[in-house]
TORKOLSE-270812 format. One record per residue (C-alpha): residue number from 0; residue in one letter; x, z, y. Coordinates in Angstrom, 1 decimal. Layout:
REM residues N
<NUM, A, <X, Z, Y>>
...
***
This chain:
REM residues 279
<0, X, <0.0, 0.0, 0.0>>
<1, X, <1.9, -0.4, 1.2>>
<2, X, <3.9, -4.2, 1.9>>
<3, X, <4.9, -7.8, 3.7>>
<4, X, <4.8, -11.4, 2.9>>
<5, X, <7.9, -12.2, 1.4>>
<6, X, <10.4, -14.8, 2.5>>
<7, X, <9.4, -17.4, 0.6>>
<8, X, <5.7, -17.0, 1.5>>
<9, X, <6.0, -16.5, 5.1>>
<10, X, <7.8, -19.8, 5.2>>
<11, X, <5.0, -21.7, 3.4>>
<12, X, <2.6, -20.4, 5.8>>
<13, X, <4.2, -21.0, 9.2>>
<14, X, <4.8, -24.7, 7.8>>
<15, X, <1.0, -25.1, 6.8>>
<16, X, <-0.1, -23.2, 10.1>>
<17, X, <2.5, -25.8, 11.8>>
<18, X, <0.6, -28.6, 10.0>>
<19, X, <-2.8, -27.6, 11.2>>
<20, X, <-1.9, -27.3, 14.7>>
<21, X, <-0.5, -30.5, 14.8>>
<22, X, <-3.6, -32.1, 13.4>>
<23, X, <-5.3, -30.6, 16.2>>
<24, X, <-2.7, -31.5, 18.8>>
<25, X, <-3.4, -35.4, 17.8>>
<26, X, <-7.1, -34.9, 18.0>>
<27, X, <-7.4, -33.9, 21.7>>
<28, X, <-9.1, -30.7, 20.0>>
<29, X, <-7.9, -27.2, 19.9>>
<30, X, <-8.2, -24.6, 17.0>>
<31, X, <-11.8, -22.7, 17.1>>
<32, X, <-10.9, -19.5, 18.0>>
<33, X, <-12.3, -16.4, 15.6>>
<34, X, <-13.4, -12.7, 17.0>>
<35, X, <-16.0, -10.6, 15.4>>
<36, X, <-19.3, -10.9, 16.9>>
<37, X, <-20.4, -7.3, 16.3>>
<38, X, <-22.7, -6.2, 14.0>>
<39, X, <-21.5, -6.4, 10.3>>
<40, X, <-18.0, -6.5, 10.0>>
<41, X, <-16.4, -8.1, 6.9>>
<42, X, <-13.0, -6.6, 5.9>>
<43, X, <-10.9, -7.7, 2.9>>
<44, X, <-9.2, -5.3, 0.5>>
<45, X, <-6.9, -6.1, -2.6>>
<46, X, <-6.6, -4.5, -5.7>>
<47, X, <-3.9, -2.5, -5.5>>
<48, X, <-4.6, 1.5, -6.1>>
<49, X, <-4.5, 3.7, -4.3>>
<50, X, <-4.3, 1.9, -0.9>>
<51, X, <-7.1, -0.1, -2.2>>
<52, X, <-9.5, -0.6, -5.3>>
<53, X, <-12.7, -1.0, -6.6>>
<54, X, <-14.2, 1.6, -9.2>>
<55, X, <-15.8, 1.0, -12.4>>
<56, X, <-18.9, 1.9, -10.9>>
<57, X, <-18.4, -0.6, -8.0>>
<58, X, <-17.1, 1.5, -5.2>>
<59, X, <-14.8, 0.0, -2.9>>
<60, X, <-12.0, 2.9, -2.2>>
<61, X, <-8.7, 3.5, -1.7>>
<62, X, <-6.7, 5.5, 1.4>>
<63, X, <-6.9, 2.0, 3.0>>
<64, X, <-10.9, 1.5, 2.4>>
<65, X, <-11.4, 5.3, 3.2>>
<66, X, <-9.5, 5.4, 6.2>>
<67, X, <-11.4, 2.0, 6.8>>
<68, X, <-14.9, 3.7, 6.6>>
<69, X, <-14.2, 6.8, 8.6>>
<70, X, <-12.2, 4.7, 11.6>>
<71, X, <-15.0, 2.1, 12.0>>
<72, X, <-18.0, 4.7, 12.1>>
<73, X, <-16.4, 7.0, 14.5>>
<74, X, <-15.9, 3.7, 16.6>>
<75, X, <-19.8, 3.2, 15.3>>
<76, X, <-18.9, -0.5, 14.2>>
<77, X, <-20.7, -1.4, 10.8>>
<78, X, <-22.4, -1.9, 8.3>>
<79, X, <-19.5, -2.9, 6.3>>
<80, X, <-19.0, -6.0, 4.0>>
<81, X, <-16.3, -6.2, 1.6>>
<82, X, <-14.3, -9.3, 0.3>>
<83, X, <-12.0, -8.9, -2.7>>
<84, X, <-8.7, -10.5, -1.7>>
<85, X, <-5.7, -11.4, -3.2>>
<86, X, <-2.8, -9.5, -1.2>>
<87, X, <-0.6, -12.9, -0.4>>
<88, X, <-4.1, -14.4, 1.0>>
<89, X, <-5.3, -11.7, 3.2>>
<90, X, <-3.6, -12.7, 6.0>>
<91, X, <-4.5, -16.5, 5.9>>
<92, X, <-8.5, -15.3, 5.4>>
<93, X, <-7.7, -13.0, 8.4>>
<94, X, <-6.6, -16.2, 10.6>>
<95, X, <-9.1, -18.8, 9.7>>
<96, X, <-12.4, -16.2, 10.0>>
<97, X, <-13.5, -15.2, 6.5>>
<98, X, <-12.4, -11.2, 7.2>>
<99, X, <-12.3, -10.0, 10.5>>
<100, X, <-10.4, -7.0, 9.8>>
<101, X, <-7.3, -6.1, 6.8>>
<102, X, <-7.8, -2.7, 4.9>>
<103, X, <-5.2, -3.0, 2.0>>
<104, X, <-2.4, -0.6, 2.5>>
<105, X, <-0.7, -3.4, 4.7>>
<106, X, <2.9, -2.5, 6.3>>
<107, X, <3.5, -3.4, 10.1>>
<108, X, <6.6, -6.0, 10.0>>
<109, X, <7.8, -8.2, 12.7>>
<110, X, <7.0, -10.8, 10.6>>
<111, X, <3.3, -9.9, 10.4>>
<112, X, <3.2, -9.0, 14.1>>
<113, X, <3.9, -12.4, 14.8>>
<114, X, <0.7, -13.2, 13.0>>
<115, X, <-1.6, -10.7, 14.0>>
<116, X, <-2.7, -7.3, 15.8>>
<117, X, <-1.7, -4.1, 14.4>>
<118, X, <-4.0, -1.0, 14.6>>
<119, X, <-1.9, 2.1, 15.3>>
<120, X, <-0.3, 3.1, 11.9>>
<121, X, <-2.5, 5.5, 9.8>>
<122, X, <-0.1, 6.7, 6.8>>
<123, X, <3.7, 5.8, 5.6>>
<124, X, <5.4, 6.1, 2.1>>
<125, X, <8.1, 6.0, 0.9>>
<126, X, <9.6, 3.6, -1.8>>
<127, X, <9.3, 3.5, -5.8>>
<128, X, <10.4, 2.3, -9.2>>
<129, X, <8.1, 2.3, -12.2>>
<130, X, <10.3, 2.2, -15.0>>
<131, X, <10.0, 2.7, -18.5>>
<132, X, <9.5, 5.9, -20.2>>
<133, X, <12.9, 8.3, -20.2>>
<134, X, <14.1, 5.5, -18.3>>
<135, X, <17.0, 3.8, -20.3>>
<136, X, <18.8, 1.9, -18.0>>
<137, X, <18.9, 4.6, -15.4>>
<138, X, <17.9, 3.3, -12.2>>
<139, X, <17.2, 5.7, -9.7>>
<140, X, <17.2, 3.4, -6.4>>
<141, X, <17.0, -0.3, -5.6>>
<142, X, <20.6, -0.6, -5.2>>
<143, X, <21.2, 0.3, -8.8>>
<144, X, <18.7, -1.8, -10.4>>
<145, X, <20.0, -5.0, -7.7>>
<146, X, <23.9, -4.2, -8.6>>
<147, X, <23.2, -4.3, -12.8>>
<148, X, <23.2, -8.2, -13.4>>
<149, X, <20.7, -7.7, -16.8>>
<150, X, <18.1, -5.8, -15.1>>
<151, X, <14.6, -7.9, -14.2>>
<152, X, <12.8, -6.2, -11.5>>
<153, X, <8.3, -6.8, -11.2>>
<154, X, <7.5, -7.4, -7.5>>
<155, X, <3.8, -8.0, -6.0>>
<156, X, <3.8, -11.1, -4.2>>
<157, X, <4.4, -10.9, -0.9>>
<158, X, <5.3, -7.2, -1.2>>
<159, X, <7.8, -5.7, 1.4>>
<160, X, <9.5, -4.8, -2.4>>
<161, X, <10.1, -8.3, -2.6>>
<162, X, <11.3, -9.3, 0.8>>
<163, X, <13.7, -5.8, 0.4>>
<164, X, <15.4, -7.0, -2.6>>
<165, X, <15.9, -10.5, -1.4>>
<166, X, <17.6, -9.3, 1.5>>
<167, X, <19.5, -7.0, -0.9>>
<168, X, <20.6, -10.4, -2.5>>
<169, X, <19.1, -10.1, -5.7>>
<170, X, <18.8, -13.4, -7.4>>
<171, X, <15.4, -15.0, -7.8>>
<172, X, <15.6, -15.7, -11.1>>
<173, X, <16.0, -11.8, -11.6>>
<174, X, <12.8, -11.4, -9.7>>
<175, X, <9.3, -11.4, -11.7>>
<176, X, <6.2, -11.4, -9.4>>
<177, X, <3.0, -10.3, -9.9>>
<178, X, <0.1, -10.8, -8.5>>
<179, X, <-1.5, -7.4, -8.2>>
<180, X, <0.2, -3.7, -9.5>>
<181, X, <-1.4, -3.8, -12.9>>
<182, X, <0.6, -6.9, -13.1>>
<183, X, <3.5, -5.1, -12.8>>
<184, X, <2.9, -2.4, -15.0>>
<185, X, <1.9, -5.3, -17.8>>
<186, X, <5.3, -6.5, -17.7>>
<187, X, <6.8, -3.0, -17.6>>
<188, X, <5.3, -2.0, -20.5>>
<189, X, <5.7, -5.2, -22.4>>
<190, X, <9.6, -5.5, -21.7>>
<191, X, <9.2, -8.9, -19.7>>
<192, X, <10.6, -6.3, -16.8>>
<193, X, <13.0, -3.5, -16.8>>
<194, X, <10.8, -1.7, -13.8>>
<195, X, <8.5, -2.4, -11.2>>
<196, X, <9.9, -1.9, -7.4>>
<197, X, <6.1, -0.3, -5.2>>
<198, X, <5.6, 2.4, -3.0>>
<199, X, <6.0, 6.3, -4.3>>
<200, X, <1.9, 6.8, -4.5>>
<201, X, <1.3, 3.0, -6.6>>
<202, X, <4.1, 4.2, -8.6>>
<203, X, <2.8, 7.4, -9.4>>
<204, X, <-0.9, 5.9, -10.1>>
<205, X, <0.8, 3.5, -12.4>>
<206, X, <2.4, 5.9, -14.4>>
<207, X, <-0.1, 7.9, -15.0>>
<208, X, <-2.1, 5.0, -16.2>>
<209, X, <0.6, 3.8, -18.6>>
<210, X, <-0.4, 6.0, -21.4>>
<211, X, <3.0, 7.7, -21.1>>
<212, X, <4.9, 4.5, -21.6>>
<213, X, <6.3, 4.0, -18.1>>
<214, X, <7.3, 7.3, -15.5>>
<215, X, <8.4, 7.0, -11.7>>
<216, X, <11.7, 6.7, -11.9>>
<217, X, <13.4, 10.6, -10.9>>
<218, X, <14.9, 11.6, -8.9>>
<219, X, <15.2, 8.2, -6.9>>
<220, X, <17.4, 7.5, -3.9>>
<221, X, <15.9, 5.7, -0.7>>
<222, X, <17.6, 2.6, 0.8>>
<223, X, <19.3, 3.7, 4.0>>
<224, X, <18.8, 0.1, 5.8>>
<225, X, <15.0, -0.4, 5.2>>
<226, X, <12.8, 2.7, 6.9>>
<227, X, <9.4, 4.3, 5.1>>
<228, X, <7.0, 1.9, 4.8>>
<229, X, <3.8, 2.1, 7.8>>
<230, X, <0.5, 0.7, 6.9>>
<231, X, <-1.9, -0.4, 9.5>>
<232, X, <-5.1, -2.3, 9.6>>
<233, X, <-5.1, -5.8, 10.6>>
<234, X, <-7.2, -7.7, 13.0>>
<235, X, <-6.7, -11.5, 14.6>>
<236, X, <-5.0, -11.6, 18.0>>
<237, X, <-7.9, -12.8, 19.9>>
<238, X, <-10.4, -9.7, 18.4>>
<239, X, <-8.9, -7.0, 21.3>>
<240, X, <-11.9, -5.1, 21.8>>
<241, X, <-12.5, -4.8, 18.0>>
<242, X, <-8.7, -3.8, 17.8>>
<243, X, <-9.1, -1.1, 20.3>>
<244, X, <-11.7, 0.4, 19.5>>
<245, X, <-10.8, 0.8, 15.4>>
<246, X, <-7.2, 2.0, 17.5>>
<247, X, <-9.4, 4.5, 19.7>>
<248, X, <-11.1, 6.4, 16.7>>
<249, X, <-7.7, 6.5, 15.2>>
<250, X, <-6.2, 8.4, 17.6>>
<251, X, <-8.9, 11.3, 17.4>>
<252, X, <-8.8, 11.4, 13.3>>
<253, X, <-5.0, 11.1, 12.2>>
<254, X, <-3.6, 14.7, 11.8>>
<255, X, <-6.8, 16.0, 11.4>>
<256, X, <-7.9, 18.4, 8.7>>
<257, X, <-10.3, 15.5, 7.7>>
<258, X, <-7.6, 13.1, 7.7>>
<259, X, <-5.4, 14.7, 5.1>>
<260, X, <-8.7, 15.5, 2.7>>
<261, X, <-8.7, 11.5, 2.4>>
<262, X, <-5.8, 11.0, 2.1>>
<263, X, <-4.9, 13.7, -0.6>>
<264, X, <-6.8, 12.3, -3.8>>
<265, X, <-4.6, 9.3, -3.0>>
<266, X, <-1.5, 11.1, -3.7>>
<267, X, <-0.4, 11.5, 0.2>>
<268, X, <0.7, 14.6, 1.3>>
<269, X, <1.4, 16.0, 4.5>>
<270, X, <4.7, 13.3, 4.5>>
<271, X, <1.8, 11.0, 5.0>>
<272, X, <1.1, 10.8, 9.0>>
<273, X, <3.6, 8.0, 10.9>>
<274, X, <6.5, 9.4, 12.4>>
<275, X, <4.8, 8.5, 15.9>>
<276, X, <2.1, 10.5, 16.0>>
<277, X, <4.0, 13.8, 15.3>>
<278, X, <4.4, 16.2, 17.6>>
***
């Protein structure tokens, strides 16, 4: 819940946004622009527990979802429609209207920012590794699992796990993405992967539903160069007044007594509140 688009996928997307513009440019036309209208708001969520999931009984939850619902009816915006996104795609459904808002655990990058408007931060975490049970290979940090030339590592597309290791110049071919955490812990569990690189809380729901076959790796060492991880909600740049007022009730919930009891069945503690809003 924590995550960015990775290299690889930020590059596709700027070329196909590049594309589209130009296809306007030669038109005479210029892009329709999106903002929510008021009323129902649709925001899209991705299935990655416990920033965001849906239940067996059908509830949409999550610290993402949850923080979701209490920001947008202190700012009395709703009712709420959710759209099940993949976590790669919620940006591009963000841009071209589908979702008017992003509640997936999302991390604030410079990349992103260049894309679209942040909401004040509302939780960070630290990073993970899910690896398997008694953990063999003994890798307690990303540099050890990048600097052993045998070890595969699972990523979530477009994960800031991903766009960490690539910087760390870890091969792609040592690299095996997934498209959502369960994914990842799949391949873990399987032996496709030697461990699974998430934040501390998806690696700590993982292993507990691994059926003791995969544990967080312990204790595990954080990379100096790359800070905790900040997840935000995200909004299109033209949708202000929606922006500022999810960014208004914000400011009156986070460090609240309330605000830790929603985030706690999550597996956030009080580590949880963004450096910036401590006193």
């Amino acid at each position: 819940m924590r995550n960015i688009l990775g290299y690889f996928a930020i590059t596709a997307f700027l070329v196909l946004c590049g594309v589209m513009a130009l296809r306007y440019v030669r038109s005479g036309a210029s892009p329709p622009p999106h903002t929510w209208s008021g009323g129902e708001i649709t925001v899209g969520y991705s299935s990655e527990p416990p920033y965001s999931f849906r239940t067996q009984a059908g509830k949409i939850t999550g610290a993402a979802p949850e923080m979701a619902k209490a920001a947008l009816e202190r700012a009395g915006i709703g009712p709420i429609h959710w759209v099940l996104l993949d976590f790669q795609q919620a940006i591009p459904a963000l841009l071209d209207g589908r979702i008017d808002m992003v509640a997936n655990g999302l991390f604030v990058t410079s990349e992103r920012a260049k894309l679209v408007r942040f909401s004040r931060p509302y939780s960070q975490t630290l990073q993970g590794l899910l690896v398997k049970r008694g953990n063999p290979l003994a890798l307690h940090s990303y540099e050890a699992a990048v600097e052993n030339p045998t070890v595969r590592i699972a990523v979530l597309d477009g994960s800031v796990e991903q766009f960490m290791l690539v910087a760390m110049g870890t091969p792609e071919s040592r690299l095996f993405v997934v498209p959502d955490p369960a994914g990842g812990l799949a391949a873990v569990r399987s032996g496709r992967t030697d461990c699974l690189a998430l934040t501390e809380p998806s690696v700590v729901w993982l292993a507990r539903e691994s059926a003791g076959e995969a544990e967080s790796a312990r204790p595990f060492a954080q990379t100096p160069q790359f800070p905790p991880g900040r997840s935000a909600f995200a909004f299109r740049p033209s949708d202000m007044v929606l922006a500022g007022r999810v960014d208004a009730a914000l400011a009156g919930f986070i460090g609240t007594t309330p605000y830790y009891d929603l985030l706690r069945p999550f597996g956030f503690g009080s580590e949880a509140m963004p450096q910036e809003n401590r006193q």
